[in-house]
C-alpha positions as CSV (number, residue, x, y, z in Angstrom):
1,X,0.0,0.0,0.0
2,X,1.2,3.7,-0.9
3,X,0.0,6.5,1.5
4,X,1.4,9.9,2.1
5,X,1.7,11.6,5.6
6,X,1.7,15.6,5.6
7,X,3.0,17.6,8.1
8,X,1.8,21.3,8.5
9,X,4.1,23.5,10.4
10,X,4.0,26.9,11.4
11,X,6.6,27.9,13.8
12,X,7.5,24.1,15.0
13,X,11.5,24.3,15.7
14,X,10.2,22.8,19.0
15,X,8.3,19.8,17.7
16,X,9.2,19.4,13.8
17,X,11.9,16.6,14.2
18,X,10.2,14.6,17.2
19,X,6.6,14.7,15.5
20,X,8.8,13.5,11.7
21,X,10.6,11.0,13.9
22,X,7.4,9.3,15.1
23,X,5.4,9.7,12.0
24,X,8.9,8.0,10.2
25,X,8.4,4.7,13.2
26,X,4.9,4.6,12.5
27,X,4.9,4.8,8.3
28,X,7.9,2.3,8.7
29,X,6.1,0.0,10.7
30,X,2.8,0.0,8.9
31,X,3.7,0.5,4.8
32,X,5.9,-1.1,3.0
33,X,5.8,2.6,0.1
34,X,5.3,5.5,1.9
35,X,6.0,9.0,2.1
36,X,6.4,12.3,4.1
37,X,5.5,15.6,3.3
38,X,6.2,18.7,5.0
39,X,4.9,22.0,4.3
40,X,6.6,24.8,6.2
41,X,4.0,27.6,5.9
42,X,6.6,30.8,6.6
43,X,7.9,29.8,9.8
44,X,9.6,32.7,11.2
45,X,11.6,30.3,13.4
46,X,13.9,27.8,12.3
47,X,11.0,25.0,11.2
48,X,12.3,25.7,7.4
49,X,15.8,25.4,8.1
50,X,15.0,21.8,10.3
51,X,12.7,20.6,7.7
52,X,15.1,21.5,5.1
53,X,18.1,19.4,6.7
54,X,15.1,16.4,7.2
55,X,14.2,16.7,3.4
56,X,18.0,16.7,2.4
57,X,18.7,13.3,4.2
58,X,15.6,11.1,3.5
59,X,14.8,10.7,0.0
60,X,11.3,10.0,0.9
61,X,10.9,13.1,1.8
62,X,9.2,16.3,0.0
63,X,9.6,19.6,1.5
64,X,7.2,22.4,0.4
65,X,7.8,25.8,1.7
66,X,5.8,29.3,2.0
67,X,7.4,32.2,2.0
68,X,4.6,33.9,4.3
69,X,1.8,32.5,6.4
70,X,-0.8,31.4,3.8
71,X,-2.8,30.1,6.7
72,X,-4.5,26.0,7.3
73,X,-6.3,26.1,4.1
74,X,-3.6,26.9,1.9
């Protein structure tokens, strides 16, 4: 089965690498093709800059970021 997990951050420094690290356990666990998505929407903490290094070392990873708050919707 192929499934996609998306995390939405906005200002996450705190919590973006602890909430990829358990959704990574979980998608490892349960699918055999999966993968993650994060959308950094403008953070004006480091949350881009830790998704970013996240994206660069899991190639099942896609990164998407705003460049301002575009708000839940978006």
């Amino acid at each position: 089965m192929n499934i996609s997990f998306v995390i939405f951050c906005f200002n996450e420094e705190g919590n973006i690498a602890r909430v990829f690290e358990q959704t990574h356990q979980f998608a490892q666990a349960n699918f055999h093709t999966f993968e993650i998505i994060i959308v950094n929407d403008g953070s004006a903490d480091n949350t881009g800059k830790i998704a970013d290094e996240i994206a660069h070392q899991f190639s099942f990873v896609n990164y998407i970021a705003h460049t301002t708050n575009m708000g839940i919707g978006m």
